[in-house]
C-alpha positions in Angstrom: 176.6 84.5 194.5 175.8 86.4 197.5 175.9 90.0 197.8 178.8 91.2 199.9 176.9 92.8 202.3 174.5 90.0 202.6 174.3 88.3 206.4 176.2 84.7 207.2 175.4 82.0 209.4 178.7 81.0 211.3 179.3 77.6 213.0 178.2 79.2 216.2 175.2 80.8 214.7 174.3 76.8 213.7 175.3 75.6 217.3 172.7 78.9 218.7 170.0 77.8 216.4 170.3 73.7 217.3 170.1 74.4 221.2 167.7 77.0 220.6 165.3 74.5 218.7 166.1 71.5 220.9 165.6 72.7 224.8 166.8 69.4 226.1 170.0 69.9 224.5 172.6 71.9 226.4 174.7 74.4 224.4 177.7 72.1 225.0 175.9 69.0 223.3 174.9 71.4 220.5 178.7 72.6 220.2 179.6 69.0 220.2 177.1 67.5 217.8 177.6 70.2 214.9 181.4 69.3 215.4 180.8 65.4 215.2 179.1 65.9 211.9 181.2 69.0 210.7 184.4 66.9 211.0 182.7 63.2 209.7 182.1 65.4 206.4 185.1 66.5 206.4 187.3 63.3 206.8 184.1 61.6 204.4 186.1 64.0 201.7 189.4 63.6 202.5 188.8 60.1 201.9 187.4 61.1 198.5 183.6 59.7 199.3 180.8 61.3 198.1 178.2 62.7 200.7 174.7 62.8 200.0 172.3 64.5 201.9 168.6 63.7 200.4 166.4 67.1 200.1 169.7 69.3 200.7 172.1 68.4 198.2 175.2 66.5 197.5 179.0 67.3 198.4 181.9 65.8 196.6 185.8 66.6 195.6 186.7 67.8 192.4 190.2 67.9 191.0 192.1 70.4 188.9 194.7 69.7 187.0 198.0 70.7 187.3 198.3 73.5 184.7 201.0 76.8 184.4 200.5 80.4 185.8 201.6 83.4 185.7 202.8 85.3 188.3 201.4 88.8 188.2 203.9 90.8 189.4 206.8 89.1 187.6 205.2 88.1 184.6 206.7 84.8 184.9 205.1 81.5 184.6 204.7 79.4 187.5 203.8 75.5 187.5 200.3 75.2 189.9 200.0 71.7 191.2 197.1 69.6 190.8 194.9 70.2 193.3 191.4 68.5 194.9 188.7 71.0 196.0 185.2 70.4 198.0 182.0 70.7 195.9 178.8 71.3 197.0 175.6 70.8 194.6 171.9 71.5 196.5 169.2 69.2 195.7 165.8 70.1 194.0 164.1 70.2 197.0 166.7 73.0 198.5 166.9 75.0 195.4 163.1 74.7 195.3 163.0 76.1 199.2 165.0 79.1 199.0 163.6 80.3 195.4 160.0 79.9 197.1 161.4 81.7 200.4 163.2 84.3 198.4 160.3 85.4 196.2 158.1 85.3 199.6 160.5 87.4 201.0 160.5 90.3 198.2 157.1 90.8 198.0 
């Protein structure tokens, strides 16, 4: 969980940091290349594959069952269908990174 007042990296904040890190790469090509891979994920899930990304961690779809609700205003139950959501699961070597950054960071 992240605190809510805790900074986030946006698409274009990834598309800044690529063409800042690659100079022969215009900002264009770094717009175009995080949108490649952005959307190959993407239609990787919808397909129901399993992406794995060695040293950063794994996504994949999970599915929840249909099951009945309640409708808070009403009070009245309400069928929710099933549904298939993204999951993301970071490798060792990521969750090893950021708890080494993080406690570098605090003192």
């Amino acid at each position: 969980m992240t605190a809510p007042d805790a900074p986030s990296m946006t698409r274009s904040d990834l598309v800044e940091e690529l063409a800042a890190r690659f100079s022969q790469l215009t900002h264009r090509d770094a717009e175009f290349a995080v949108k490649t891979i952005l959307d190959a994920m993407s239609e990787a899930l919808v397909r129901g594959h399993r992406i794995e990304i060695r040293g950063f961690g794994s996504f994949s779809i999970n599915r929840r069952p249909p099951r009945m609700g309640r409708n808070p205003r009403s009070g009245e139950s309400v069928h929710i269908p099933e549904k298939r959501v993204p999951h993301f699961k970071p490798g060792k070597a990521l969750r090893e990174a950021v708890d080494k950054r993080t406690a570098e960071l605090r003192g």
